[in-house]
N, C-alpha and C positions, 0 to 999 in steps of 0.2 A: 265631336263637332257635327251639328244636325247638318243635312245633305252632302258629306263626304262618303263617297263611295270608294273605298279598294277595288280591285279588277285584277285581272291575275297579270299584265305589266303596266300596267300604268292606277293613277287614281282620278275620280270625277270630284269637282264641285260645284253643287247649282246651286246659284244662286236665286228667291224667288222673294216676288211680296215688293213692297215700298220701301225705298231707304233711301239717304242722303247718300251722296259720292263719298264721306267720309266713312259713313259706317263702309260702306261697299267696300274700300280701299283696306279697312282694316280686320273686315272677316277674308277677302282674298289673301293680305298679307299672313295671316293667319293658317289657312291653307295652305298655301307654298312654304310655311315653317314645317307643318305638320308634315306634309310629302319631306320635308328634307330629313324632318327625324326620324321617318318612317323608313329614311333609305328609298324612295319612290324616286325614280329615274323622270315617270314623264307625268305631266299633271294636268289635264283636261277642266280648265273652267269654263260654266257657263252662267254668263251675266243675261241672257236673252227675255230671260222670267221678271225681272227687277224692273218696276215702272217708278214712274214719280221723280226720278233721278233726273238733277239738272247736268248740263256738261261743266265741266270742273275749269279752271280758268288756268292759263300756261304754269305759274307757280304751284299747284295742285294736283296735275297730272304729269309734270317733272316729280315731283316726289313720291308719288304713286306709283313711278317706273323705275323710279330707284330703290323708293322700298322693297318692291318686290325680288326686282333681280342684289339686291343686297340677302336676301332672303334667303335667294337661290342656291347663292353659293355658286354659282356653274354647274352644280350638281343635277339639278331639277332643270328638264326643259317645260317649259308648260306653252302650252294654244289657250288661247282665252276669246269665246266667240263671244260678239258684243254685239248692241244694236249699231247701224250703222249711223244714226243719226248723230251720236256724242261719240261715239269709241275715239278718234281719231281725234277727240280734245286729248287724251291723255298722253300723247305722244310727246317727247320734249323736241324742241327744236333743234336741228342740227342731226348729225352721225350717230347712230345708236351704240353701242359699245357691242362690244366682238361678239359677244355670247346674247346678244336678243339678234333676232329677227323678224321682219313682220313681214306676214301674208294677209293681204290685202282680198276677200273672193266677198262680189255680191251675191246674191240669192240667183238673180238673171243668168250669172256665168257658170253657174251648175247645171241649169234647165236647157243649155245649148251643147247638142249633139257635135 
């Protein structure tokens, strides 16, 4: 799988180039299999690279967040840093199930001492 990287405890995937929210969902989904058959504990995505992408509609990023953590297995934890303009379409409404959680950080809350 072109830009998956291993690391000696975790693995990378960057994401780059133009793509539809669907391919997106389905080369990450892919990813997080890959980490799980790998036996990869923790799995670093980055979607930061990827333009052209619209935000996905509440039905779309519900099944994006289920694909994935159905993926997981509980086995895989993964961070997935996103632009902040859409990321937050993908989130389904309501309580997240046990084993996600999200960290919310902008760019701003880094740069303050």
């Amino acid at each position: 799988m072109e830009h998956f990287e291993l690391k000696k405890d975790y693995a990378v995937f960057c994401l780059v180039g133009q793509t539809s929210f669907e391919e997106m969902a389905d080369l990450i989904s892919s990813a997080v299999l890959r980490g799980r058959q790998k036996k990869i504990k923790k799995l670093l995505i980055d979607s930061t690279g990827v333009s052209g992408l619209h935000p996905p509609g509440i039905a779309e990023g519900y099944d994006f967040v289920e694909n994935i953590s159905s993926h997981a297995k509980s086995t895989v934890k993964i961070a997935h840093v996103a632009s902040p303009k859409w990321a937050l379409n993908w989130l389904p409404a309501g309580q997240l199930p046990g084993h996600l959680k999200l960290v919310v950080s902008c760019p701003s809350d880094r740069t303050k001492a």
